[in-house]
C-alpha positions as CSV (number, residue, x, y, z in Angstrom):
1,X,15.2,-60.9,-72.5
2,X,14.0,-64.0,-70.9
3,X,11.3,-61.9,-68.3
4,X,10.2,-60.0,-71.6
5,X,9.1,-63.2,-73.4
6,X,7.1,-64.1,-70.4
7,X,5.9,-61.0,-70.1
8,X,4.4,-61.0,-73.7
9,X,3.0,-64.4,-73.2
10,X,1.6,-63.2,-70.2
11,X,-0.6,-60.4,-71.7
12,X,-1.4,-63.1,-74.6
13,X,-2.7,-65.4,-71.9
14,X,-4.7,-62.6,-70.4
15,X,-6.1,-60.7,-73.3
16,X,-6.3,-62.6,-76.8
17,X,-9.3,-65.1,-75.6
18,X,-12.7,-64.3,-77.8
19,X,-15.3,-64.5,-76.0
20,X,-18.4,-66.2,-77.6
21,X,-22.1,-65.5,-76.6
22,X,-24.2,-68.2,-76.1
23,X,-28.0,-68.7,-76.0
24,X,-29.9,-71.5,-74.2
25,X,-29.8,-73.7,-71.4
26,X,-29.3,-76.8,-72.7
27,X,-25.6,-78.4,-74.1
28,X,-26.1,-78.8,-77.7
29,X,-22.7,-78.9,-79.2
30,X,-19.7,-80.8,-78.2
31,X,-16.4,-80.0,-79.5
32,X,-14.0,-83.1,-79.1
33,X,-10.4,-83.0,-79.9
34,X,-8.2,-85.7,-81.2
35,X,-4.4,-84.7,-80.1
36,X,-1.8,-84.5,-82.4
37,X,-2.3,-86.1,-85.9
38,X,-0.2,-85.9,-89.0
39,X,3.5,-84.5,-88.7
40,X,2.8,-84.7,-85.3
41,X,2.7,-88.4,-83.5
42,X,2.6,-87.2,-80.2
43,X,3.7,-90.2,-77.6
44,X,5.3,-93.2,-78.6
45,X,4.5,-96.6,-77.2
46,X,6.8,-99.3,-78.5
47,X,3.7,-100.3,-81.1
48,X,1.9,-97.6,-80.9
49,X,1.4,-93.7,-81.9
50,X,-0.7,-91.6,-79.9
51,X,-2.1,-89.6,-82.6
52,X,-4.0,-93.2,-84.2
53,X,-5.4,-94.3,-80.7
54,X,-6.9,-90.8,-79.6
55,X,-8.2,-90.5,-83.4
56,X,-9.9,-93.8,-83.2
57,X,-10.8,-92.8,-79.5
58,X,-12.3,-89.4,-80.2
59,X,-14.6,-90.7,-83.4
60,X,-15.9,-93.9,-81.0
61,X,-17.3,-91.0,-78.5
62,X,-18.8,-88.9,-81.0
63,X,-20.3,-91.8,-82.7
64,X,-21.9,-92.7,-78.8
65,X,-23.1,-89.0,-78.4
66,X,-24.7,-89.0,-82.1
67,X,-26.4,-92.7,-81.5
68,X,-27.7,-91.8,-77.9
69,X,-28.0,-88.4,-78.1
70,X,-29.5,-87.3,-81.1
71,X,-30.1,-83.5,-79.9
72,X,-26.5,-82.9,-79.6
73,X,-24.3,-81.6,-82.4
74,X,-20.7,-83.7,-82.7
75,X,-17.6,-81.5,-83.9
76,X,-14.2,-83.0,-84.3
77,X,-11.2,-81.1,-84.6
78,X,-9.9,-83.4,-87.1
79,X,-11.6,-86.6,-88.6
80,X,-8.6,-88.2,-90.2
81,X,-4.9,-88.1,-89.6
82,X,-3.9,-84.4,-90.3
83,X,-2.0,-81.8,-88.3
84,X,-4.2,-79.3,-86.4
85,X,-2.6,-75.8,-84.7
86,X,-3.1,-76.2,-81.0
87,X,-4.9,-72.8,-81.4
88,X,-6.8,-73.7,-84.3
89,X,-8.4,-76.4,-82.1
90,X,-9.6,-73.8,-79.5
91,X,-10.8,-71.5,-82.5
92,X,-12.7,-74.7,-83.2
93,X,-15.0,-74.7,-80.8
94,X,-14.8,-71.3,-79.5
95,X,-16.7,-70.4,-83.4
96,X,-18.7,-73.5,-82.9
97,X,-20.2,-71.9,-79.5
98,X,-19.9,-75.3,-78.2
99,X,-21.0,-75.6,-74.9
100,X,-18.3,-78.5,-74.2
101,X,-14.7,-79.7,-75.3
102,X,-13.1,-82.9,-74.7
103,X,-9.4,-83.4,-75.8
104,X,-8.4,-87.1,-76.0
105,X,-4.9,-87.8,-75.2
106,X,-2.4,-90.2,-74.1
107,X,0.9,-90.6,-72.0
108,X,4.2,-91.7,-72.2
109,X,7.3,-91.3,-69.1
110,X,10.7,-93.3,-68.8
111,X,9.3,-95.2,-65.8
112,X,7.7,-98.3,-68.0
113,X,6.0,-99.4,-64.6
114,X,4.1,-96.0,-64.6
115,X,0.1,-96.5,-65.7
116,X,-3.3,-95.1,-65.2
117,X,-5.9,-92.8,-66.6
118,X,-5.9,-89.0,-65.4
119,X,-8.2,-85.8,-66.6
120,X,-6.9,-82.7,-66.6
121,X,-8.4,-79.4,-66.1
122,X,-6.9,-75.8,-66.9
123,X,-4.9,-74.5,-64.2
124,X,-1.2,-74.4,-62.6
125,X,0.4,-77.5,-62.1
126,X,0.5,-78.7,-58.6
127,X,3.3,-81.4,-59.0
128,X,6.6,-82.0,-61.2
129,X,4.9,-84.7,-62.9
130,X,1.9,-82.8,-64.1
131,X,4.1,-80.2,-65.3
132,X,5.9,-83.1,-67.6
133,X,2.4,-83.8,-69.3
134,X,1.8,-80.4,-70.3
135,X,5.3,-80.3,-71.7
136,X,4.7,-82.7,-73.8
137,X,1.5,-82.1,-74.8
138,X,2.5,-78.2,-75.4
139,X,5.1,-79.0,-77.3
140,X,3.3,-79.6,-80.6
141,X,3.2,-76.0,-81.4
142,X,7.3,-76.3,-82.2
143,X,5.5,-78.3,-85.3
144,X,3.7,-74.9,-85.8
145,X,4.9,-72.5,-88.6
146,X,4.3,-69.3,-86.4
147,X,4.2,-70.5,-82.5
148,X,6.4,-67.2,-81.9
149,X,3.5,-64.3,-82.7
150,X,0.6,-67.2,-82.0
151,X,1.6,-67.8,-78.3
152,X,4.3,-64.4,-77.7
153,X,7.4,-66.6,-77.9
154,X,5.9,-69.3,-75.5
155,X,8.6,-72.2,-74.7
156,X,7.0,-75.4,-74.0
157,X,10.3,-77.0,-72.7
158,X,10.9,-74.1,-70.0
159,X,9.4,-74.5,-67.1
160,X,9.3,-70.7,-65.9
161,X,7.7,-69.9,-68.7
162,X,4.8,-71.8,-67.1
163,X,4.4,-69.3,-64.3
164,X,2.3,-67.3,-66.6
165,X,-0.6,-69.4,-65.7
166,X,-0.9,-68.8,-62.4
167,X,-2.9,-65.6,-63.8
168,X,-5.4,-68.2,-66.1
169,X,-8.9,-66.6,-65.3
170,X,-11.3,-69.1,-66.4
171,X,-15.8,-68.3,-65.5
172,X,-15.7,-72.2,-66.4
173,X,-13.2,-74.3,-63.7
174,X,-15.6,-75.4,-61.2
175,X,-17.8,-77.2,-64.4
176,X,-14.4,-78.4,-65.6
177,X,-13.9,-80.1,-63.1
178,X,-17.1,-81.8,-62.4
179,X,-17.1,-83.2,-66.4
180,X,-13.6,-84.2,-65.4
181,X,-14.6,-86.0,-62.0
182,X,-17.1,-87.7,-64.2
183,X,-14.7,-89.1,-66.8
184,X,-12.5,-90.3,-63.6
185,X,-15.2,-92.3,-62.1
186,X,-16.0,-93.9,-65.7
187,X,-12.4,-94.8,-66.4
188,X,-12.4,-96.7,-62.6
189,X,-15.8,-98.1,-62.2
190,X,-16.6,-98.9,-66.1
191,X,-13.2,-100.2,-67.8
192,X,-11.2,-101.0,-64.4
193,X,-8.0,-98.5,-65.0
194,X,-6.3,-97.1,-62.5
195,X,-7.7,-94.1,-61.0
196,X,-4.8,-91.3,-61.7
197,X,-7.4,-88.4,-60.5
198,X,-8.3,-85.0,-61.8
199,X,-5.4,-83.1,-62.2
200,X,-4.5,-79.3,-62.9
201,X,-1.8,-78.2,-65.2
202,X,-1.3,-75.5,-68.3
203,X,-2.2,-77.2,-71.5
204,X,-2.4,-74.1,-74.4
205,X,-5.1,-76.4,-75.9
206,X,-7.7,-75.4,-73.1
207,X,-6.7,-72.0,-72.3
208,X,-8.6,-70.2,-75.2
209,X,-11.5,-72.1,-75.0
210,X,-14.7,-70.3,-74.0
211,X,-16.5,-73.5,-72.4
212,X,-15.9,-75.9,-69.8
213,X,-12.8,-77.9,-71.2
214,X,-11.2,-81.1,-70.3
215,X,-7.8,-82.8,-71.4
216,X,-8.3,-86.8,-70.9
217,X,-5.1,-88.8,-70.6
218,X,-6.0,-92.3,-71.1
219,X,-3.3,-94.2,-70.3
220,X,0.8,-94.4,-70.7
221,X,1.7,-96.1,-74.4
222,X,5.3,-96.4,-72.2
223,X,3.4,-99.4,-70.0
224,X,3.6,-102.6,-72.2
225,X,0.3,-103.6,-70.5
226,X,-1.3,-100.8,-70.7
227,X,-0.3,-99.7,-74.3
228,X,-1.8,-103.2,-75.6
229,X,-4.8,-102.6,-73.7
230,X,-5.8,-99.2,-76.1
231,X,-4.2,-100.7,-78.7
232,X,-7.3,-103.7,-78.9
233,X,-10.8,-102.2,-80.2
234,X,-12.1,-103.6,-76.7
235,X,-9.9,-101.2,-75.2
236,X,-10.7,-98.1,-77.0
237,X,-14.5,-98.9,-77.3
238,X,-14.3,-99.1,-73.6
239,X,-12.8,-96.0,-72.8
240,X,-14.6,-94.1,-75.5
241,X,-17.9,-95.7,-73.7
242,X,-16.8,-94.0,-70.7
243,X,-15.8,-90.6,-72.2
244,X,-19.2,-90.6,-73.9
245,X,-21.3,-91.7,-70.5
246,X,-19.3,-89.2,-68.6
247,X,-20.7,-86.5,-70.7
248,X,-24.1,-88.2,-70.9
249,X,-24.3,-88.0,-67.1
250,X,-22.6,-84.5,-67.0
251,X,-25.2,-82.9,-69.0
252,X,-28.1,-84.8,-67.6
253,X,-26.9,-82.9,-64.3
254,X,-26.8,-80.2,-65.9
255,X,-29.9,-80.0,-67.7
256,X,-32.1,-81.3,-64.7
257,X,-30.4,-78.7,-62.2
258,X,-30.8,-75.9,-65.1
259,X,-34.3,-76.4,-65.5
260,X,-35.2,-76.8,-61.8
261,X,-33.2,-73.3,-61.0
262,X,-36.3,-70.6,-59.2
263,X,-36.4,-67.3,-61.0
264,X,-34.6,-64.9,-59.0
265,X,-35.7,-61.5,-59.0
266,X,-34.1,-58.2,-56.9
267,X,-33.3,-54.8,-57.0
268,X,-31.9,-54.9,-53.6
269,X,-28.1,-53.6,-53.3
270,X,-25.2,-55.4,-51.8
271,X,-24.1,-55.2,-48.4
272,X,-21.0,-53.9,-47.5
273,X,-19.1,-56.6,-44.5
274,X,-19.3,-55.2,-41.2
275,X,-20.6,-51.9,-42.1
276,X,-23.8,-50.4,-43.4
277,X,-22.1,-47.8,-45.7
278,X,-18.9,-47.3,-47.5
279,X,-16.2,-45.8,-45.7
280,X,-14.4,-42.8,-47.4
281,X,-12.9,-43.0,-50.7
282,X,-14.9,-46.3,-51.5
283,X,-17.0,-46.9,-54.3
284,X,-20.3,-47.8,-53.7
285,X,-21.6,-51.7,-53.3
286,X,-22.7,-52.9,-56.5
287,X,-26.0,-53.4,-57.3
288,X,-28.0,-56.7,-58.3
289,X,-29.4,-56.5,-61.9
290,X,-31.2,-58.6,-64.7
291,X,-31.1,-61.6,-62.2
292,X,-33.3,-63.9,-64.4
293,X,-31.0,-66.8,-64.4
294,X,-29.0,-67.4,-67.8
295,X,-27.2,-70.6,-68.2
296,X,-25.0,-72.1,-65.5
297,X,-22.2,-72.9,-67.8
298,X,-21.1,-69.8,-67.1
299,X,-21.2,-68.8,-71.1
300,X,-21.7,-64.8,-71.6
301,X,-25.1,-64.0,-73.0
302,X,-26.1,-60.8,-75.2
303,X,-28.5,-59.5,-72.2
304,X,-26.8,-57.5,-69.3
305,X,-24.3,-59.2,-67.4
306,X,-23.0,-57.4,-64.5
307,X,-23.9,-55.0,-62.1
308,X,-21.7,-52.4,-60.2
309,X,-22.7,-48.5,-60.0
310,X,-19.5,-47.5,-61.0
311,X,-18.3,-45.2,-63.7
312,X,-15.7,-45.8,-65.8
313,X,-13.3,-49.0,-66.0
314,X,-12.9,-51.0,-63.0
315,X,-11.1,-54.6,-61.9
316,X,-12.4,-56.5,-59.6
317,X,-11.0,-59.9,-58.2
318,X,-13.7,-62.6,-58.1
319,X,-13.6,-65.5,-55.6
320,X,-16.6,-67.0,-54.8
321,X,-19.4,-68.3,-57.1
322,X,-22.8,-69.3,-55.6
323,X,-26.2,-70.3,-57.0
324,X,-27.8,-68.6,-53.8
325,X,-27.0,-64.7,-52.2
326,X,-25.2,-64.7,-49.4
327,X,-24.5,-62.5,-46.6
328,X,-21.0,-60.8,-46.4
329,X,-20.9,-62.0,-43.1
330,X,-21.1,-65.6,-44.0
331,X,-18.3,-67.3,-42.4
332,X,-16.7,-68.1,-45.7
333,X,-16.0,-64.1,-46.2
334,X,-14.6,-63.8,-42.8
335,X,-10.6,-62.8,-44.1
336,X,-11.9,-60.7,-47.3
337,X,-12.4,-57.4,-47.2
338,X,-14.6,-54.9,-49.0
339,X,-16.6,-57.5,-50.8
340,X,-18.9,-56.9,-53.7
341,X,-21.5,-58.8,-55.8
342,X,-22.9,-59.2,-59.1
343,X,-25.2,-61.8,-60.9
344,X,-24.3,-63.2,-63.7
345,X,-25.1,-66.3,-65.8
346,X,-27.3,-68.2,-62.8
347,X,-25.0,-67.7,-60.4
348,X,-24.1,-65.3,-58.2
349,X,-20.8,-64.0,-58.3
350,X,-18.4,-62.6,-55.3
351,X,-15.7,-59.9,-56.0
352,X,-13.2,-57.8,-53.4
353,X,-12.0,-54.5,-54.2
354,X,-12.1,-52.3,-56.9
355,X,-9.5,-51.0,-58.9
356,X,-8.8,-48.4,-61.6
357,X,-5.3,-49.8,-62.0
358,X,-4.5,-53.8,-63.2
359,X,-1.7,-53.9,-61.7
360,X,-2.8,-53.6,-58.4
361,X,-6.1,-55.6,-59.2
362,X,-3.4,-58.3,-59.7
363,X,-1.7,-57.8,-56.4
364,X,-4.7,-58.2,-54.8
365,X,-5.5,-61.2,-56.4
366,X,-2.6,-62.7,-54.7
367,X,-3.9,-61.4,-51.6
368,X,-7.4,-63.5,-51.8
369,X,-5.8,-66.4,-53.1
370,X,-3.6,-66.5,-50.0
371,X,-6.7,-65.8,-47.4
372,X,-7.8,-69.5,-49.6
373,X,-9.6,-69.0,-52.4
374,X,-6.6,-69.8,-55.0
375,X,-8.6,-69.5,-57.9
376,X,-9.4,-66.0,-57.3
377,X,-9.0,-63.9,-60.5
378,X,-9.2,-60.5,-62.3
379,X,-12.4,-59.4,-63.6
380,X,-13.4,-56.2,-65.7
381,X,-16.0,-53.4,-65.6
382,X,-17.1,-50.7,-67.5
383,X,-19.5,-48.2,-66.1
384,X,-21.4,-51.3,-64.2
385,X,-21.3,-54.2,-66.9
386,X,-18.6,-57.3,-66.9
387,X,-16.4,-57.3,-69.7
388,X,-13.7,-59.3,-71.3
389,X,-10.4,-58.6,-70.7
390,X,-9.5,-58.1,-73.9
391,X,-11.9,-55.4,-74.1
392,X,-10.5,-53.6,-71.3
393,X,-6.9,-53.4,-72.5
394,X,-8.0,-52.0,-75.6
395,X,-9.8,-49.4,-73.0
396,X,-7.1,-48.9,-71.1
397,X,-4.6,-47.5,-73.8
């Protein structure tokens, strides 16, 4: 019974994520979270609720963004102290087409000596500990009225249950995890806390959002020292200072590098590694198409997307982006087989194999991720153009 409520939640993970176009190629909306609220207090210091600090946190940084950056639009998922669905915070900013979202958090452990600031990106936890966060965290939605059919009987307290994200496919990590190296180096450099690092675990906050995402822990409530220190309005103006510059300089980045992409234009089709032409019963290479650069953020666009000759419904893993084409007989490519290529929001994009079955698109995924690229994932095709995966289940039936 157990295997078939992971199972569920699995396929939830996989296929219920909207996707959202967007157009431009500048960020113009953030989305930024306050977590928990209401019902929910989320950790408890012993003066202190979560849910009022990352409140009073979150409105500081938008009030930064709106004072210094005029051009950007602000979103909160809540304003005041109210209870917000975990998913309803995702929806938030998924029909917002926001370009960024920041969920403000805090911590709380046994060990009273623990402190420290940490941002967390989507992904599967690497450590016990990081594990324990997204417990806690996750565990709002047993608040929820219908967390059974929202997340396909998801238990936040079980940790096999947290397998499931191994198969996260996110188009936006690599950008998470740049906004989140950014907030890091505010935290140390700006307001002095300890440097806890970017960290990877599976928050349900972040995995339906269609936009970089980041989940900022700032600081354990159960540290007397540190809970006093985002308790005082010095405190939390500092660390919403640092949230706020770390997007500042994020999309400065962004923006400059955006702007100063080349056009890139081709018709040329991709090479196959180590041979000129497909060997038998291989598809053909893909072919490069549309390759006017759309925006790096890695959003979907309403112009062509993708790029493959192929008929019909087709998974591919993808393992390597790239703002330039390289050869398939870079270095990098050396233990991947049958490699293929497509272009796709500014970047290029690096696939292996293709697959008229998901099943085996997914045991190949395990293969690349154990030649090193371990955030390899699926992606689907239809009859040459990348679509979502919830698109191609609803093919596939």
């Amino acid at each position: 019974m157990f295997q078939r409520i992971i199972l569920l939640f699995v396929v939830c993970l996989l296929f219920e994520t909207t996707v959202y176009s967007q157009k431009g190629i500048k960020i113009r909306t953030i989305v930024i979270d306050a977590g928990h609220g209401g019902k929910d207090p989320g950790a408890l210091g012993k003066n202190s609720k979560e849910k009022n600090i990352t409140l009073d946190v979150a409105l500081q940084t938008g009030k930064f963004i709106k004072q210094n950056l005029p051009d950007v639009r602000v979103i909160y998922t809540r304003s005041k102290d109210e209870f917000i669905e975990l998913h309803r915070r995702a929806a938030i900013a998924n029909e917002a087409n926001a370009d960024i979202f920041i969920s403000i958090h805090c911590n709380a452990v046994p060990n009273n000596t623990v402190y420290g600031a940490e941002t967390f990106v989507m992904g599967e936890h690497k450590s016990e500990a990081n594990l324990e966060v997204a417990k806690l965290e996750n565990a709002a939605i047993l608040l929820e009225d219908n967390a059974d059919s929202e997340y396909g009987g998801f238990d936040p307290n079980s940790t096999p249950a947290y397998i499931a994200f191994t198969l996260y496919q996110s188009e936006y990590k690599q950008q998470s995890i740049s906004l989140a190296q950014s907030v890091q180096e505010q935290f140390t450099k700006r307001a002095g806390r300890k440097d806890r690092s970017v960290q990877q675990a599976g928050f349900l906050v972040l995995y339906r959002t269609a936009m970089p995402s980041i989940l900022v822990e700032l600081g354990f409530l159960s540290n007397l020292k540190e809970e006093a220190f985002l308790l005082s309005e010095s405190g939390k103006t500092f660390m919403a200072q640092c949230v706020y510059r770390a997007f500042r300089d994020f999309k400065t980045n962004f923006e400059r590098d955006n702007a100063s992409a080349p056009l890139v234009v081709s018709d040329e089709k991709t090479e196959m590694k180590k041979e000129d032409t497909p060997k038998k019963d291989e598809k053909k290479p893909d072919e490069i198409a549309n390759q006017t650069p759309k925006d790096p953020l890695g959003k979907p666009d309403q112009s062509k997307e993708s790029v493959t000759s192929e008929k019909g419904l087709v998974y591919k893993v993808q393992f390597y982006t790239h703002p330039n084409k390289l050869s398939f007989k870079d270095k990098r490519f050396a233990n991947i087989e049958t490699i293929g290529v497509y272009f796709h929001n500014g970047l290029y994009k690096y696939t292996s194999g293709s697959f008229t079955d998901l099943n085996k698109a997914t045991a190949h995924q395990s293969v690349i991720r154990k030649a090193g690229f371990t955030d390899a994932f699926v992606a689907a095709f239809r009859n040459g153009e990348r679509i979502s995966m919830e698109e191609a289940l609803k093919l596939s039936r």
